[in-house]
N, CA, C and O atoms as a MOPAC input file, in Angstrom:
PM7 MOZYME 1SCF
protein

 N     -3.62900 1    -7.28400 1   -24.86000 1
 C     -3.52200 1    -7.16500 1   -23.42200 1
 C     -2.19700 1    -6.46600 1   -23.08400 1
 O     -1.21600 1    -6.93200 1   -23.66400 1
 N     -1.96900 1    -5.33900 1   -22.17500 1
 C     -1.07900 1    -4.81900 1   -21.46000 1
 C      0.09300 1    -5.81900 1   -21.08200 1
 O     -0.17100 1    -7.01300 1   -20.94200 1
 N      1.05400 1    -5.46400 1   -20.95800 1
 C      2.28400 1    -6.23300 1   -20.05700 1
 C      2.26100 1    -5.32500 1   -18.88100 1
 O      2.61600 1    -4.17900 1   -19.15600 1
 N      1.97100 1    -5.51600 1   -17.77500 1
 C      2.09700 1    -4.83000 1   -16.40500 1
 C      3.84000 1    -4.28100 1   -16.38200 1
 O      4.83700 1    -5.00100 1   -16.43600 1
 N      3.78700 1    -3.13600 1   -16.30800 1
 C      5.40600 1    -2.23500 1   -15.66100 1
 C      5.70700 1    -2.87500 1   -14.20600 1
 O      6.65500 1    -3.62500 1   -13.97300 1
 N      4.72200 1    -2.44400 1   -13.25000 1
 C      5.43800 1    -2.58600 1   -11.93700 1
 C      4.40300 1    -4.39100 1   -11.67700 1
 O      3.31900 1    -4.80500 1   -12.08900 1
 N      5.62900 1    -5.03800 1   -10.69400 1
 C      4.92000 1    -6.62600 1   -10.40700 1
 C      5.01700 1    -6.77800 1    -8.91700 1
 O      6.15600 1    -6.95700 1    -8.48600 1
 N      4.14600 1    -6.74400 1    -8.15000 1
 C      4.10000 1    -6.33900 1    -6.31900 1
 C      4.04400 1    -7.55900 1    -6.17000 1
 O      3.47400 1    -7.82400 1    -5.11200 1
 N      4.55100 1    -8.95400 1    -7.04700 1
 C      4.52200 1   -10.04200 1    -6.20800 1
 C      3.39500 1   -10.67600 1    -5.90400 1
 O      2.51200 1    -9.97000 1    -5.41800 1
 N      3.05000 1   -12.42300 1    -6.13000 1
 C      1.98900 1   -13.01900 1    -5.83900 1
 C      1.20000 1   -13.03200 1    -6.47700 1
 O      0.18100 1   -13.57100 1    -6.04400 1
 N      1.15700 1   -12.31300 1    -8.24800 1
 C      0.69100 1   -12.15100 1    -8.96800 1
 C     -0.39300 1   -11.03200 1    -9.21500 1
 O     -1.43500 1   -11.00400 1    -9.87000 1
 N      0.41600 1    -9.93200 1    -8.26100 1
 C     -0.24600 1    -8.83300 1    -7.75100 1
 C      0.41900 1    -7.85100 1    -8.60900 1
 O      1.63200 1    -7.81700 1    -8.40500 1
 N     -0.08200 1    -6.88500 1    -9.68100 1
 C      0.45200 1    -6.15000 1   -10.49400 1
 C     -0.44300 1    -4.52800 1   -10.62700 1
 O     -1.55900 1    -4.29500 1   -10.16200 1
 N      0.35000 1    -3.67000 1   -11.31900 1
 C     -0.42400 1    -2.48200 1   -11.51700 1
 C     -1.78600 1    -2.44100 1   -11.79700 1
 O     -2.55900 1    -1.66000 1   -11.24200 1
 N     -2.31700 1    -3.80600 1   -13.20600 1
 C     -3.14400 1    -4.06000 1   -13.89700 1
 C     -4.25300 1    -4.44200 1   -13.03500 1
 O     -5.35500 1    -4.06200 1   -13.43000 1
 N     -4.21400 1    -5.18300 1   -11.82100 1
 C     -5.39600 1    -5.50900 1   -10.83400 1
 C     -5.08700 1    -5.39900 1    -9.23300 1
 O     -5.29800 1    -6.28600 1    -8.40600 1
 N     -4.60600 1    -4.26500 1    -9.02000 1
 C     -3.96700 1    -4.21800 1    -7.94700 1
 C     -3.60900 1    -2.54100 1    -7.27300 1
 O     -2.97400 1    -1.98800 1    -8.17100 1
 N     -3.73500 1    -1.73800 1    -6.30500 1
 C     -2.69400 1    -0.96100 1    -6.01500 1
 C     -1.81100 1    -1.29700 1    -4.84000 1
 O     -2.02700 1    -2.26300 1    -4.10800 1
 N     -0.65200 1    -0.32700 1    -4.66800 1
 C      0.36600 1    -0.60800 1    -3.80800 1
 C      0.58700 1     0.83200 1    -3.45400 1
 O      0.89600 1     1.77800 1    -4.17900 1
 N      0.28500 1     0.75400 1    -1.79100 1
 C      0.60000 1     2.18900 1    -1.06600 1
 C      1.66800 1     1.99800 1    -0.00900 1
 O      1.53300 1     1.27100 1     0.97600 1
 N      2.54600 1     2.58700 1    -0.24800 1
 C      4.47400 1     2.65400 1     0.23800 1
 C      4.41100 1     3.49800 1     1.40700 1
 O      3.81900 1     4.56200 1     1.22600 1
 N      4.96800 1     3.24600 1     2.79000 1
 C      5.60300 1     4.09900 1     3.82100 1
 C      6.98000 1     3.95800 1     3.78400 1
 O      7.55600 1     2.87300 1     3.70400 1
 N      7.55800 1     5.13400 1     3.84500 1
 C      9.32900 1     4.48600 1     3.66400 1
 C      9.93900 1     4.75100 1     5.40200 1
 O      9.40800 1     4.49500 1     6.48200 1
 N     11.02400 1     5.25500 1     5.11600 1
 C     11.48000 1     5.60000 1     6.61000 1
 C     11.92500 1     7.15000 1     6.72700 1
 O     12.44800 1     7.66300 1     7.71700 1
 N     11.57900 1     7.84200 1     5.39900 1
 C     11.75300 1     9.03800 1     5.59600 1
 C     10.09100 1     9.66700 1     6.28900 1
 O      9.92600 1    10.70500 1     6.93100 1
 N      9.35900 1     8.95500 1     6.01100 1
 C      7.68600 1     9.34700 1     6.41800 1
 C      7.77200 1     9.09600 1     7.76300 1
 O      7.28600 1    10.00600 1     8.43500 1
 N      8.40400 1     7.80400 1     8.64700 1
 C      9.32300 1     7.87000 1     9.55000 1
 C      9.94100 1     8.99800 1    10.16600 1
 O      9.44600 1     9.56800 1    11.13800 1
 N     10.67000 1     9.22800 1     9.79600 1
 C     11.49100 1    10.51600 1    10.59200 1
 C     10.33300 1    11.95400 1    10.18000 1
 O     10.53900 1    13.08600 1    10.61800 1
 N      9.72100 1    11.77100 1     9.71500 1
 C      8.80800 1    12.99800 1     9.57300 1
 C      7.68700 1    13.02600 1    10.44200 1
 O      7.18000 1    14.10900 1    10.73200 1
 N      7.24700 1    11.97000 1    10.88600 1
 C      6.44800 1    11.60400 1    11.69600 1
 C      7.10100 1    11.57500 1    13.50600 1
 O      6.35400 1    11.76800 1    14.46500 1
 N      8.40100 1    11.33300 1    13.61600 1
 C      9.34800 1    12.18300 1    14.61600 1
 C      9.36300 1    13.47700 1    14.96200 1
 O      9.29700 1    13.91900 1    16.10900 1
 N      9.46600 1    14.18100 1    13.80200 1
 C      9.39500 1    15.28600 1    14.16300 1
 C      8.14700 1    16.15900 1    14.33300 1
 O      8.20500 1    17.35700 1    14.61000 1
 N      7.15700 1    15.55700 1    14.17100 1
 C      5.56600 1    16.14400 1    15.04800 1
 C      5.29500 1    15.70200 1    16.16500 1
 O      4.16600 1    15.91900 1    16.60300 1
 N      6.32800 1    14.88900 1    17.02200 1
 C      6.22700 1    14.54000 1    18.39800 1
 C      6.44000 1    15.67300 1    19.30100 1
 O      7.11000 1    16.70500 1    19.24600 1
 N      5.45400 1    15.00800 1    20.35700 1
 C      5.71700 1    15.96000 1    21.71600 1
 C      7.12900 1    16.56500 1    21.88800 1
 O      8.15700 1    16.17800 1    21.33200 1
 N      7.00300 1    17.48700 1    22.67500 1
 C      8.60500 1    18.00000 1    22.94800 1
 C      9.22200 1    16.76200 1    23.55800 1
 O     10.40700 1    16.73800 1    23.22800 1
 N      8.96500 1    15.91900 1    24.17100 1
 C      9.36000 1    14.86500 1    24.97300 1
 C     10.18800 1    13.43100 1    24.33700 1
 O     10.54900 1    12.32400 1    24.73600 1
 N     10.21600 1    14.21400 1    23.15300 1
 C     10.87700 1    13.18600 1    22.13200 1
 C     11.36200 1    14.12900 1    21.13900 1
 O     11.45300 1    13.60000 1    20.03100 1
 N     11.70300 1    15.35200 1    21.17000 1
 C     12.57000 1    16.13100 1    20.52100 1
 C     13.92800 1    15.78100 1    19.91400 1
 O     14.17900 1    15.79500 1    18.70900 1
 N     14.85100 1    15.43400 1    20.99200 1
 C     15.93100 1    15.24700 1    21.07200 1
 C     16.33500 1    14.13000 1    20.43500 1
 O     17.55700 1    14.01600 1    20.33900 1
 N     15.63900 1    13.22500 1    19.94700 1
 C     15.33400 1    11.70800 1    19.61400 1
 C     16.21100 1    11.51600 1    18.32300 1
 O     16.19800 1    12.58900 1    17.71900 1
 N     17.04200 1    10.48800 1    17.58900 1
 C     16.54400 1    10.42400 1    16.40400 1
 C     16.33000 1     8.70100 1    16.26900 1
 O     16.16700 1     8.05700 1    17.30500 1
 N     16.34000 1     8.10500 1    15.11600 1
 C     16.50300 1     6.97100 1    14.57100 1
 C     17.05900 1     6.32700 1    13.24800 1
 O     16.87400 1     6.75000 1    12.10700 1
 N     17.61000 1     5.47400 1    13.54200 1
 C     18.82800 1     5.03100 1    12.54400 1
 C     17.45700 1     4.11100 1    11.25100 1
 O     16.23700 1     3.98400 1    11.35800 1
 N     18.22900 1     3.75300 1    10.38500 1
 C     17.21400 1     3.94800 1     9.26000 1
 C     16.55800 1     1.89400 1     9.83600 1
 O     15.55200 1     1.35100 1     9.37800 1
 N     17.36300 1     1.37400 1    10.69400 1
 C     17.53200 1    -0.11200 1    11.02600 1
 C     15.94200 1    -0.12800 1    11.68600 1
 O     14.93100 1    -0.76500 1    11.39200 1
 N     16.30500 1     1.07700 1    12.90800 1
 C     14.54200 1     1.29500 1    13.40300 1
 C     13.21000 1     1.65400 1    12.72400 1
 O     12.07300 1     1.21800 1    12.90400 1
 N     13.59000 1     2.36900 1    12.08000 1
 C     12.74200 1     2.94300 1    10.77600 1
 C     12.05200 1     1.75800 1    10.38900 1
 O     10.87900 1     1.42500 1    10.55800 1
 N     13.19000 1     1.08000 1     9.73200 1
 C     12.01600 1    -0.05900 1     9.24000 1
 C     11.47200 1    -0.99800 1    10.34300 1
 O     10.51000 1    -1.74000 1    10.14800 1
 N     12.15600 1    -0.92000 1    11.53200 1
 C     11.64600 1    -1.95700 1    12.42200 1
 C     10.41200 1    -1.33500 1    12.76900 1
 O      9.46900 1    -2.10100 1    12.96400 1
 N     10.21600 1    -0.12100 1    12.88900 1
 C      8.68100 1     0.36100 1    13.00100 1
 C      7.73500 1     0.24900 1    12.13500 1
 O      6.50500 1     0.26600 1    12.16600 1
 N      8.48000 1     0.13800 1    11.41400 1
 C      7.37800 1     0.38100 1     9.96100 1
 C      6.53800 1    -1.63800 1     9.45500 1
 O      5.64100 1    -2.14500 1     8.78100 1
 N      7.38700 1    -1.92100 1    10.15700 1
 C      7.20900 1    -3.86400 1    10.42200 1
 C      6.42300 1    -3.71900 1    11.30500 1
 O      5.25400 1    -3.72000 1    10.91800 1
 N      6.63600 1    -3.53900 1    12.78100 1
 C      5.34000 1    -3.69000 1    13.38200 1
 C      4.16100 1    -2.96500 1    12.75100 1
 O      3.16000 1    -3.60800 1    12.43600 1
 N      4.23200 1    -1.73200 1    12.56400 1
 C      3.03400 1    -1.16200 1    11.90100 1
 C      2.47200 1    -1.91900 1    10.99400 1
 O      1.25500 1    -2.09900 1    10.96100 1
 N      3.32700 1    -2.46100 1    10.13600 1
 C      2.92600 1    -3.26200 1     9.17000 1
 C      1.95000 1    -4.58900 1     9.62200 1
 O      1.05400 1    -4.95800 1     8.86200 1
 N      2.23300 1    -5.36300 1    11.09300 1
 C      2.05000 1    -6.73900 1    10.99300 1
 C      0.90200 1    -6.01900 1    12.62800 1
 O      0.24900 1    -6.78900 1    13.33200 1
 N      0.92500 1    -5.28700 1    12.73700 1
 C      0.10900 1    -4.58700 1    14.09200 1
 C     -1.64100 1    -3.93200 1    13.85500 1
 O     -2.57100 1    -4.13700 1    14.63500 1
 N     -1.70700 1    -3.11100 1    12.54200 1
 C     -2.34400 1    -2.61800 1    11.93900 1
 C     -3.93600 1    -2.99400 1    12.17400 1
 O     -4.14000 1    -4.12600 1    12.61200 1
 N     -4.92900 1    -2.26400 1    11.95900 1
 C     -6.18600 1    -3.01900 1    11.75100 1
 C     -6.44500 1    -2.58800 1    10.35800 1
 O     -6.30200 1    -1.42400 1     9.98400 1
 N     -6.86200 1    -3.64200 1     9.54500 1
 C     -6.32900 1    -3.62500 1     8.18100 1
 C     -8.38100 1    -3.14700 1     8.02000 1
 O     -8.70500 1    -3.15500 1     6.83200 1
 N     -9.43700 1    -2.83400 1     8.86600 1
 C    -10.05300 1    -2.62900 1     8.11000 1
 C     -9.99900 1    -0.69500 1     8.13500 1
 O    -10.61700 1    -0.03500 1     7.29900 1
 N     -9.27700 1    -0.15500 1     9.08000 1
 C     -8.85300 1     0.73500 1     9.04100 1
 C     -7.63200 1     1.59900 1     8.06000 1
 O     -7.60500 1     2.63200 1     7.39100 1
 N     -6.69400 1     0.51700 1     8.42300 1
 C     -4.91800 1     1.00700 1     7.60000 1
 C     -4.29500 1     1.53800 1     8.62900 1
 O     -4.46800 1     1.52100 1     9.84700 1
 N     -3.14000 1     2.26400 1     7.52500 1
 C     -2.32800 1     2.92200 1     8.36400 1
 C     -2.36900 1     4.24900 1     8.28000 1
 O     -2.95500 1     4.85600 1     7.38400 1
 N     -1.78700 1     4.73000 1     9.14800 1
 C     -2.15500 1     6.61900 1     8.94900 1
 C     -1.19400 1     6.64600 1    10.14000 1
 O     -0.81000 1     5.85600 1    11.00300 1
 N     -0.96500 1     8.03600 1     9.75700 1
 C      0.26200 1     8.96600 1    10.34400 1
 C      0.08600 1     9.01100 1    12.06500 1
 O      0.97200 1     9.31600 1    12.86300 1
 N     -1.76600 1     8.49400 1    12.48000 1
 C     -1.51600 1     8.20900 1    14.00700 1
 C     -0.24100 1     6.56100 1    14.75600 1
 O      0.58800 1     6.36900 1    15.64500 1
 N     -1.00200 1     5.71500 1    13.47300 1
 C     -0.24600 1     4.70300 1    14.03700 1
 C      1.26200 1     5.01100 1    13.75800 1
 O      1.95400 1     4.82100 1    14.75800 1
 N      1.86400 1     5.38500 1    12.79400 1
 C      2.95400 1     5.44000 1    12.36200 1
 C      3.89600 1     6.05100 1    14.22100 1
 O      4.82100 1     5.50700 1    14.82400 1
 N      3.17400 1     7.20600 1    14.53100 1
 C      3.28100 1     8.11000 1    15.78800 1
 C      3.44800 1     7.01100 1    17.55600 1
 O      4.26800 1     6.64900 1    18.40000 1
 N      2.34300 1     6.95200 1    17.27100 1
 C      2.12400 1     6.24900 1    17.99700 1
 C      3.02900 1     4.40700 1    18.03600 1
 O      3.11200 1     3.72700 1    19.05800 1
 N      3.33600 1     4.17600 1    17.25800 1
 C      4.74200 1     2.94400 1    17.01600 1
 C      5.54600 1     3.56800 1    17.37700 1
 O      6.23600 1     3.04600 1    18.25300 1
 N      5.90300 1     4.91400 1    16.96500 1
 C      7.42300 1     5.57700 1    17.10100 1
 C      7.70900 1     6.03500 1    18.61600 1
 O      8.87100 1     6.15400 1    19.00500 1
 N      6.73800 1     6.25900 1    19.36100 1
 C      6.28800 1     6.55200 1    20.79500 1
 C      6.65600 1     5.18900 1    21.56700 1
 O      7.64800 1     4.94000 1    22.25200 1
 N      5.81700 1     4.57800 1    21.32100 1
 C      6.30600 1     2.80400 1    22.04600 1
 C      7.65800 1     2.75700 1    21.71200 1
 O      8.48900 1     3.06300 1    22.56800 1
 N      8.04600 1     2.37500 1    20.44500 1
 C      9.75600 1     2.24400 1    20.39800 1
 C     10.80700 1     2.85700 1    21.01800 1
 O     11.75700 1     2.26200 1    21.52500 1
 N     10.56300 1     4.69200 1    20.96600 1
 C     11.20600 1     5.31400 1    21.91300 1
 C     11.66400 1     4.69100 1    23.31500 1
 O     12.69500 1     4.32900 1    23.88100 1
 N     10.27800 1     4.78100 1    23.53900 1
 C      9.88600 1     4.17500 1    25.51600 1
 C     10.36500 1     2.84100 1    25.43000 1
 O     11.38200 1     2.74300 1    26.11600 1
 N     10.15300 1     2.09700 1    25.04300 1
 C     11.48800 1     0.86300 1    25.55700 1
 C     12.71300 1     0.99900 1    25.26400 1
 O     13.45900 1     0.34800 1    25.99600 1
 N     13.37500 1     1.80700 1    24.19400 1
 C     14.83600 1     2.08200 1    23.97100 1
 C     15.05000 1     2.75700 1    25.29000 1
 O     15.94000 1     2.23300 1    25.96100 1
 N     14.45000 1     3.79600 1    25.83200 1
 C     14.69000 1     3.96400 1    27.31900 1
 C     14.96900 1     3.17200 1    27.85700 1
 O     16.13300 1     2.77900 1    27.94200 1
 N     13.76700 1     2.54200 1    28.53900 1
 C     14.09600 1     1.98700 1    29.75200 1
 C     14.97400 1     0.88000 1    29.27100 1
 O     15.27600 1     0.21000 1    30.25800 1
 N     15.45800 1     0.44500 1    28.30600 1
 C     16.43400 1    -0.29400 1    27.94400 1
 C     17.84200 1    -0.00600 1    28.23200 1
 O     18.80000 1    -0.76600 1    28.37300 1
 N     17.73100 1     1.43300 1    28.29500 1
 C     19.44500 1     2.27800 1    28.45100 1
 C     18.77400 1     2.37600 1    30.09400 1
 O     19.45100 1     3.25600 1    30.62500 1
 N     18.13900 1     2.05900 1    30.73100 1
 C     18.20100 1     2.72100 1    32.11200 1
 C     18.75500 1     1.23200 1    32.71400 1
 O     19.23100 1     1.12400 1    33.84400 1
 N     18.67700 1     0.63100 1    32.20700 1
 C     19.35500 1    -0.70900 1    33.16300 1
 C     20.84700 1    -1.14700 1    32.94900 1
 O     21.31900 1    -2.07300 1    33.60800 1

């Protein structure tokens, strides 16, 4: 029998298992296919993952994730960091 290389935890391994990664550079890449209306934008790597958490815990898992939700998180987050600086 194999010794599994990578161990994803919970007894979740290469051997019966895969593991598909968003980081926060897929993040900022996903920024920059936004409307002009979020051009000017950026995000610190703290938000990055805070998006990538909701996406994570938001998701419809019989779907996944894909580069709309990723967009579409990064859109919501924007818009309350606004109106957050407007008060």
């Amino acid at each position: 029998m194999s010794i599994p290389k990578l161990d994803y935890g919970y007894g979740y391994n290469e051997l019966n298992s895969i593991r598909i990664v968003w980081c926060i550079d897929d993040v900022r890449q996903s920024l920059s296919q936004l409307p002009d209306k979020y051009k000017n934008e950026t995000l610190t790597d703290g938000e990055c993952m805070e998006i990538l958490d909701y996406v994570d815990r938001k998701h419809d898992a019989s779907i996944g994730i894909s580069w709309d939700n990723i967009e579409w998180a990064i859109q919501d987050h924007i818009n309350v960091r606004r109106k957050e600086n407007e008060n």
